[in-house]
N, C-alpha and C positions, 0 to 999 in steps of 0.2 A: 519229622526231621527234614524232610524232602520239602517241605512248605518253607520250612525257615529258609534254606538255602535259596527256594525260589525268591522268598522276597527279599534277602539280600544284594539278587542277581540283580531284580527288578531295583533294588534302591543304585547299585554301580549302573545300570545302564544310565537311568534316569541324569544322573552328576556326572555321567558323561558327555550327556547330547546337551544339558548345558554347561558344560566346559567346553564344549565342540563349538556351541551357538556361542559364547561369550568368544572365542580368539577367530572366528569368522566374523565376527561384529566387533570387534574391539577399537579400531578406527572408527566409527561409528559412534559408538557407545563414548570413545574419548572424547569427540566431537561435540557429540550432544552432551556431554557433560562440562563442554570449555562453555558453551553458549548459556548451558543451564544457569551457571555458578553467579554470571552480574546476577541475573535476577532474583536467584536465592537471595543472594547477597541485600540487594533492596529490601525484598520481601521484609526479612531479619529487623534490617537496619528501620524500616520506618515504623516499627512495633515497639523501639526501641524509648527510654527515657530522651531528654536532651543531654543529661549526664553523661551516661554510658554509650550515647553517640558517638561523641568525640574519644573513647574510649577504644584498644583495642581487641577487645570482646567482641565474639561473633555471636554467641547466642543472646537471646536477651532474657535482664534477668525477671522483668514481670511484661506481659502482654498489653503494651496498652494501644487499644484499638480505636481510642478518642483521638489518635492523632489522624484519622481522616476526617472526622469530623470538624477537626480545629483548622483544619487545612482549607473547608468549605468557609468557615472564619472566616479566617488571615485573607483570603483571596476573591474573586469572581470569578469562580472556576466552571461556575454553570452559564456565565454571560461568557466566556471565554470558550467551551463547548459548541454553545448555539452559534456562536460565530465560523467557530471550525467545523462542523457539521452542515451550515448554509455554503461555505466556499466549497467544502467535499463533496458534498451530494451534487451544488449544480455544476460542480466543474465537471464530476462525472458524467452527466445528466449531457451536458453540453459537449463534452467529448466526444463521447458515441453516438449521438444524432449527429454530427458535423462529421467525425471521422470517417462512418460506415460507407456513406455515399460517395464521398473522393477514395478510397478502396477499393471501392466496388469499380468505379470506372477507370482507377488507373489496371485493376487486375482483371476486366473484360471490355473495356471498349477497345478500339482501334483507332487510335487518330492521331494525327501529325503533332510532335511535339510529345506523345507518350514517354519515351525513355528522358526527355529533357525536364521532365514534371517530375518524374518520379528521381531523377537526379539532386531537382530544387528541395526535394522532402527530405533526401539523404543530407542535403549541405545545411537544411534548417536542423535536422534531430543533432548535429553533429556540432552546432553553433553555440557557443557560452551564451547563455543570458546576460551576463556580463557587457556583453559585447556591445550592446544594444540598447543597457539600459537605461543610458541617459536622454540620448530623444526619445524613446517611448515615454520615458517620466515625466519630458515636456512638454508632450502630446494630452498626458492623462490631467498634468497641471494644469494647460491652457483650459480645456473641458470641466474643471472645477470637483474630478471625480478622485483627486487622493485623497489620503485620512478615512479612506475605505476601502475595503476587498473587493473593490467592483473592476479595478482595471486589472486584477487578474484573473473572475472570472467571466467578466465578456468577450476575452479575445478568445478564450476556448468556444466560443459559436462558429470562429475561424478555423477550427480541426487543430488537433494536437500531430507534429510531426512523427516522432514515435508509436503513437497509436497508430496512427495512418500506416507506416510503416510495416506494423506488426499485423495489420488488419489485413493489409495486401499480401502479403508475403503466405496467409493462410488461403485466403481466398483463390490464389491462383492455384490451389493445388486440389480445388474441386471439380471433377471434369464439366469442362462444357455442357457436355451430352444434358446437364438439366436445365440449364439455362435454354441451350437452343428446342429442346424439349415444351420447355414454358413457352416461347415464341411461336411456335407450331400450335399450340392450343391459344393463342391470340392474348395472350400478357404483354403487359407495356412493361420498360425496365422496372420502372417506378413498383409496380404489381411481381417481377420476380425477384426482385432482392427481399421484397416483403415479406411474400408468399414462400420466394425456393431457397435463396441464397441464406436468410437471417438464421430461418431454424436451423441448418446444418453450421452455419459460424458461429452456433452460441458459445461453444468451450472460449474460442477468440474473443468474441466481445466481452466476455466474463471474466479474463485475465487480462484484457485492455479496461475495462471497470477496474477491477481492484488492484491495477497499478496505478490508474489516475489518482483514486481513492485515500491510498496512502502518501500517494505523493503530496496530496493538498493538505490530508492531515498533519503529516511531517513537514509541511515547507515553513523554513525560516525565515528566506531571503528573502520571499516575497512578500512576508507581512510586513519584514519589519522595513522593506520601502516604501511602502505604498499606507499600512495601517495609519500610522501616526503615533501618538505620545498617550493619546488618552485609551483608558483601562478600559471604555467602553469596546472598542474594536481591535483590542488584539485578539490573537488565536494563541489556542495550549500554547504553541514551542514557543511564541513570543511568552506569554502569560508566565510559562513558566521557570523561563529567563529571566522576569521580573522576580518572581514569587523566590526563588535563588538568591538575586542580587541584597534583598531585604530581610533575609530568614538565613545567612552562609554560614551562620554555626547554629543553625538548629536542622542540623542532618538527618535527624528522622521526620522533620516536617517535609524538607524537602523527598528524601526518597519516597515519601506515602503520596507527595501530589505528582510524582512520576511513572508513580506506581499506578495512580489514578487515569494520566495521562496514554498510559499505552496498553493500559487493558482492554479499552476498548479495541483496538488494531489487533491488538492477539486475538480475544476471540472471536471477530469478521472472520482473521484469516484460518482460526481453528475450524469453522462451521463451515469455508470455502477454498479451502485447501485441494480438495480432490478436483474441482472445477478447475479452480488455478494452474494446477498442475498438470491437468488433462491439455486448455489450452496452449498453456505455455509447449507442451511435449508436441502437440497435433499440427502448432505451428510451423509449416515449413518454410524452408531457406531457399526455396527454387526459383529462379530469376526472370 
Protein backbone atom coordinates (compact mmCIF):
# COMPACT_ATOMS: atom_id res chain seq x y z
CA UNK A 1 0.00 0.00 0.00
CA UNK A 2 2.67 2.34 1.01
CA UNK A 3 4.41 1.74 -2.48
CA UNK A 4 1.28 2.79 -4.37
CA UNK A 5 0.93 5.91 -2.43
CA UNK A 6 4.62 6.43 -3.12
CA UNK A 7 4.43 6.22 -6.65
CA UNK A 8 1.49 8.31 -7.02
CA UNK A 9 3.37 10.95 -4.97
CA UNK A 10 6.20 10.38 -7.29
CA UNK A 11 3.66 10.79 -10.55
CA UNK A 12 2.10 14.48 -8.85
CA UNK A 13 5.51 15.68 -8.26
CA UNK A 14 6.75 14.65 -11.56
CA UNK A 15 3.27 16.89 -13.52
CA UNK A 16 4.25 19.39 -11.23
CA UNK A 17 7.87 20.41 -12.04
CA UNK A 18 6.48 20.18 -15.56
CA UNK A 19 3.54 22.47 -15.05
CA UNK A 20 6.16 24.66 -12.94
CA UNK A 21 8.72 24.41 -16.20
CA UNK A 22 5.85 24.96 -18.78
CA UNK A 23 4.47 28.64 -16.93
CA UNK A 24 8.27 29.66 -16.28
CA UNK A 25 8.80 28.89 -20.08
CA UNK A 26 5.63 29.74 -21.54
CA UNK A 27 6.83 32.98 -23.36
CA UNK A 28 9.31 31.15 -24.63
CA UNK A 29 7.72 28.09 -25.56
CA UNK A 30 4.94 30.76 -27.14
CA UNK A 31 7.62 32.35 -29.05
CA UNK A 32 9.19 29.43 -30.43
CA UNK A 33 5.95 28.19 -31.38
CA UNK A 34 4.94 31.74 -33.46
CA UNK A 35 8.38 31.17 -35.25
CA UNK A 36 7.83 27.40 -35.60
CA UNK A 37 4.46 27.45 -37.18
CA UNK A 38 5.65 29.45 -41.19
CA UNK A 39 7.88 26.59 -41.35
CA UNK A 40 5.54 23.75 -40.26
CA UNK A 41 3.26 25.47 -42.29
CA UNK A 42 5.77 24.97 -45.65
CA UNK A 43 6.92 21.95 -44.57
CA UNK A 44 3.02 20.61 -44.90
CA UNK A 45 2.30 22.84 -47.81
CA UNK A 46 5.15 21.51 -50.28
CA UNK A 47 4.23 17.78 -49.66
CA UNK A 48 1.05 18.75 -50.70
CA UNK A 49 -0.87 17.95 -54.38
CA UNK A 50 -1.31 21.09 -56.61
CA UNK A 51 -5.05 20.67 -55.89
CA UNK A 52 -5.14 20.64 -52.28
CA UNK A 53 -2.50 23.56 -52.33
CA UNK A 54 -4.78 26.13 -53.10
CA UNK A 55 -7.03 24.48 -50.92
CA UNK A 56 -7.70 25.30 -47.22
CA UNK A 57 -6.41 22.04 -45.60
CA UNK A 58 -3.51 22.01 -43.45
CA UNK A 59 -2.71 18.53 -43.44
CA UNK A 60 -2.06 16.73 -46.67
CA UNK A 61 -3.92 14.13 -47.81
CA UNK A 62 -1.02 11.82 -49.54
CA UNK A 63 2.74 12.67 -49.12
CA UNK A 64 4.17 13.36 -52.15
CA UNK A 65 7.76 13.94 -51.96
CA UNK A 66 8.48 14.11 -55.92
CA UNK A 67 7.65 17.59 -55.67
CA UNK A 68 11.53 18.24 -54.70
CA UNK A 69 12.47 16.45 -57.25
CA UNK A 70 10.13 18.24 -59.85
CA UNK A 71 11.45 21.38 -58.41
CA UNK A 72 15.29 20.33 -59.37
CA UNK A 73 13.05 20.03 -62.98
CA UNK A 74 11.27 23.16 -63.28
CA UNK A 75 14.40 25.25 -62.20
CA UNK A 76 18.47 25.57 -62.08
CA UNK A 77 18.57 25.35 -58.49
CA UNK A 78 21.94 23.67 -58.44
CA UNK A 79 23.46 26.41 -61.03
CA UNK A 80 21.69 28.89 -58.78
CA UNK A 81 23.44 27.21 -55.44
CA UNK A 82 27.03 27.23 -56.83
CA UNK A 83 26.50 30.80 -57.61
CA UNK A 84 25.22 31.52 -53.94
CA UNK A 85 27.77 29.45 -52.30
CA UNK A 86 30.76 31.20 -54.59
CA UNK A 87 29.41 34.93 -53.57
CA UNK A 88 29.05 33.40 -49.55
CA UNK A 89 32.03 31.70 -49.03
CA UNK A 90 34.38 34.52 -50.69
CA UNK A 91 32.43 37.31 -49.42
CA UNK A 92 33.01 35.63 -46.12
CA UNK A 93 36.45 34.61 -46.96
CA UNK A 94 37.25 38.30 -47.91
CA UNK A 95 35.55 39.82 -45.09
CA UNK A 96 37.63 38.61 -42.28
CA UNK A 97 41.01 38.72 -44.02
CA UNK A 98 40.29 42.54 -44.75
CA UNK A 99 38.21 43.30 -41.64
CA UNK A 100 40.62 41.64 -38.83
CA UNK A 101 43.52 43.78 -39.58
CA UNK A 102 41.65 47.49 -39.64
CA UNK A 103 40.39 46.02 -35.95
CA UNK A 104 43.15 45.19 -34.97
CA UNK A 105 44.78 48.63 -35.53
CA UNK A 106 41.78 50.82 -34.83
CA UNK A 107 41.55 48.68 -31.23
CA UNK A 108 45.50 48.80 -30.56
CA UNK A 109 47.43 51.30 -32.33
CA UNK A 110 47.77 54.81 -31.42
CA UNK A 111 47.80 57.26 -34.08
CA UNK A 112 46.43 60.69 -35.07
CA UNK A 113 43.20 60.37 -36.69
CA UNK A 114 42.22 57.19 -34.51
CA UNK A 115 38.68 58.31 -33.25
CA UNK A 116 38.23 60.12 -36.86
CA UNK A 117 38.47 56.41 -38.52
CA UNK A 118 36.77 54.74 -36.38
CA UNK A 119 33.85 57.57 -36.74
CA UNK A 120 34.14 57.09 -40.78
CA UNK A 121 33.16 53.08 -40.01
CA UNK A 122 30.26 54.21 -37.88
CA UNK A 123 29.03 56.71 -40.75
CA UNK A 124 29.79 53.93 -43.51
CA UNK A 125 27.76 50.76 -41.19
CA UNK A 126 25.09 53.37 -40.79
CA UNK A 127 24.76 54.41 -44.63
CA UNK A 128 21.87 52.92 -47.08
CA UNK A 129 23.37 51.15 -49.88
CA UNK A 130 20.95 52.91 -51.60
CA UNK A 131 22.66 55.94 -51.30
CA UNK A 132 25.39 55.18 -53.28
CA UNK A 133 24.27 52.97 -55.69
CA UNK A 134 24.19 54.50 -58.68
CA UNK A 135 27.77 55.69 -59.19
CA UNK A 136 29.10 52.62 -57.90
CA UNK A 137 26.87 50.92 -60.83
CA UNK A 138 28.71 53.32 -63.03
CA UNK A 139 31.88 52.58 -61.91
CA UNK A 140 31.25 48.63 -62.16
CA UNK A 141 29.60 49.29 -65.83
CA UNK A 142 32.44 51.46 -66.99
CA UNK A 143 34.95 48.25 -65.81
CA UNK A 144 32.63 45.80 -67.95
CA UNK A 145 32.11 43.64 -64.59
CA UNK A 146 28.04 43.72 -64.32
CA UNK A 147 25.84 40.80 -65.35
CA UNK A 148 27.90 39.20 -62.45
CA UNK A 149 28.49 38.82 -58.74
CA UNK A 150 31.89 40.07 -58.90
CA UNK A 151 31.14 43.92 -58.05
CA UNK A 152 29.72 42.71 -54.93
CA UNK A 153 32.23 40.42 -53.91
CA UNK A 154 35.63 42.43 -54.62
CA UNK A 155 34.83 45.39 -52.77
CA UNK A 156 34.61 43.02 -49.66
CA UNK A 157 38.76 43.01 -50.01
CA UNK A 158 37.98 46.66 -48.95
CA UNK A 159 36.64 45.45 -45.01
CA UNK A 160 32.93 45.18 -44.37
CA UNK A 161 31.97 48.38 -42.00
CA UNK A 162 30.08 46.29 -39.57
CA UNK A 163 32.31 43.57 -39.24
CA UNK A 164 35.02 46.06 -38.54
CA UNK A 165 32.85 47.48 -36.18
CA UNK A 166 31.96 44.24 -34.33
CA UNK A 167 35.65 43.01 -34.64
CA UNK A 168 36.84 46.31 -32.66
CA UNK A 169 34.54 46.66 -30.25
CA UNK A 170 35.74 42.82 -29.04
CA UNK A 171 39.06 43.31 -29.37
CA UNK A 172 39.54 46.28 -27.28
CA UNK A 173 38.43 44.45 -24.46
CA UNK A 174 41.36 42.09 -24.39
CA UNK A 175 43.82 43.40 -22.03
CA UNK A 176 47.03 44.76 -23.39
CA UNK A 177 49.06 42.87 -21.08
CA UNK A 178 49.41 40.03 -24.15
CA UNK A 179 49.94 42.11 -26.63
CA UNK A 180 52.68 44.11 -25.03
CA UNK A 181 53.73 40.59 -23.54
CA UNK A 182 54.30 39.51 -27.33
CA UNK A 183 56.48 42.62 -28.03
CA UNK A 184 58.78 41.76 -25.08
CA UNK A 185 59.48 38.35 -26.66
CA UNK A 186 60.31 40.24 -30.11
CA UNK A 187 56.92 39.77 -32.22
CA UNK A 188 56.08 42.15 -35.02
CA UNK A 189 52.37 43.15 -35.01
CA UNK A 190 51.87 41.19 -38.13
CA UNK A 191 53.22 37.96 -35.79
CA UNK A 192 50.77 38.87 -32.62
CA UNK A 193 47.54 39.35 -34.08
CA UNK A 194 48.49 35.82 -35.70
CA UNK A 195 50.04 34.22 -33.01
CA UNK A 196 48.03 36.26 -29.61
CA UNK A 197 45.11 38.26 -30.66
CA UNK A 198 43.21 35.66 -33.55
CA UNK A 199 43.15 32.59 -31.22
CA UNK A 200 41.38 34.51 -28.32
CA UNK A 201 39.02 36.50 -31.08
CA UNK A 202 37.81 33.39 -32.48
CA UNK A 203 34.18 33.44 -30.91
CA UNK A 204 34.26 37.35 -32.95
CA UNK A 205 35.43 36.31 -35.96
CA UNK A 206 33.03 33.19 -36.10
CA UNK A 207 29.84 35.36 -35.51
CA UNK A 208 31.47 38.15 -38.01
CA UNK A 209 31.70 34.72 -40.52
CA UNK A 210 28.23 33.81 -40.05
CA UNK A 211 26.68 37.17 -40.37
CA UNK A 212 28.51 37.79 -43.55
CA UNK A 213 27.44 34.37 -44.60
CA UNK A 214 23.93 34.62 -44.39
CA UNK A 215 23.88 38.00 -45.34
CA UNK A 216 25.38 37.00 -48.92
CA UNK A 217 23.14 34.09 -48.94
CA UNK A 218 19.93 36.11 -48.29
CA UNK A 219 20.93 39.15 -50.29
CA UNK A 220 18.43 40.36 -52.83
CA UNK A 221 19.28 43.66 -53.66
CA UNK A 222 22.47 42.94 -54.78
CA UNK A 223 21.96 40.31 -57.13
CA UNK A 224 19.34 41.55 -58.64
CA UNK A 225 21.53 44.86 -59.62
CA UNK A 226 24.33 43.67 -60.51
CA UNK A 227 23.40 39.74 -61.81
CA UNK A 228 21.49 40.35 -64.85
CA UNK A 229 18.40 38.79 -66.61
CA UNK A 230 20.13 35.56 -67.56
CA UNK A 231 19.30 32.10 -65.47
CA UNK A 232 22.98 31.46 -65.52
CA UNK A 233 23.92 34.05 -62.68
CA UNK A 234 21.30 34.39 -60.42
CA UNK A 235 21.38 33.40 -56.88
CA UNK A 236 18.55 31.36 -54.72
CA UNK A 237 16.54 34.63 -53.58
CA UNK A 238 16.74 35.97 -57.01
CA UNK A 239 16.21 32.22 -58.53
CA UNK A 240 13.61 31.89 -56.42
CA UNK A 241 11.73 34.97 -57.30
CA UNK A 242 11.88 33.73 -60.59
CA UNK A 243 11.02 30.04 -59.87
CA UNK A 244 7.56 31.98 -58.08
CA UNK A 245 6.89 34.41 -60.81
CA UNK A 246 6.32 31.13 -63.34
CA UNK A 247 4.90 28.35 -60.91
CA UNK A 248 2.30 31.22 -58.57
CA UNK A 249 -0.46 28.63 -58.43
CA UNK A 250 1.56 25.59 -57.93
CA UNK A 251 2.18 26.40 -53.99
CA UNK A 252 3.53 23.42 -53.20
CA UNK A 253 6.22 23.72 -55.89
CA UNK A 254 6.92 26.73 -54.57
CA UNK A 255 7.10 26.03 -50.83
CA UNK A 256 9.34 22.80 -51.49
CA UNK A 257 12.02 25.09 -53.43
CA UNK A 258 11.90 27.34 -50.24
CA UNK A 259 12.08 24.81 -48.27
CA UNK A 260 15.15 23.71 -50.24
CA UNK A 261 16.48 27.30 -50.31
CA UNK A 262 16.85 27.81 -46.43
CA UNK A 263 17.65 24.56 -45.26
CA UNK A 264 20.77 25.04 -45.82
CA UNK A 265 21.12 28.33 -43.40
CA UNK A 266 19.28 26.43 -40.67
CA UNK A 267 21.38 23.93 -40.47
CA UNK A 268 24.94 26.15 -40.75
CA UNK A 269 23.31 27.92 -37.94
CA UNK A 270 22.08 24.71 -36.05
CA UNK A 271 25.64 23.08 -35.97
CA UNK A 272 27.08 26.93 -35.12
CA UNK A 273 24.73 28.37 -32.86
CA UNK A 274 26.70 27.95 -29.62
CA UNK A 275 29.75 29.78 -31.39
CA UNK A 276 27.37 32.44 -32.61
CA UNK A 277 26.18 33.00 -29.68
CA UNK A 278 29.29 32.80 -27.65
CA UNK A 279 30.61 35.64 -29.93
CA UNK A 280 27.95 37.72 -30.36
CA UNK A 281 27.46 37.58 -26.08
CA UNK A 282 31.74 37.99 -25.62
CA UNK A 283 31.38 41.10 -27.76
CA UNK A 284 31.82 44.04 -25.95
CA UNK A 285 30.46 47.64 -26.15
CA UNK A 286 33.47 49.50 -24.44
CA UNK A 287 34.61 52.41 -26.35
Amino acid sequence: MSAAVTARESVRARRRRVLVWIATHALAIALALMFLAPVVFIALTALMTDQQALTSELWPRSWNWENFAEVFEKSMLLRWTANTLMYALLGTLFTVVSSVPVAYALARFRFRGRRLAFLLVITAMMLPPQVIAVPIYLVWARLGLTDSLWPLILPLLLGDAFSIFLLRQFLVTIPRDYTDAAKVDGCSDLRTLLRVILPMARPAVAAVALFQFFYCWNDYYGPLLYAGVEQDHLTLSLGLATFKAFHSVQWNLTMAATLLVTAPVIIVFFFAQRVFIEGVTLTGVKG
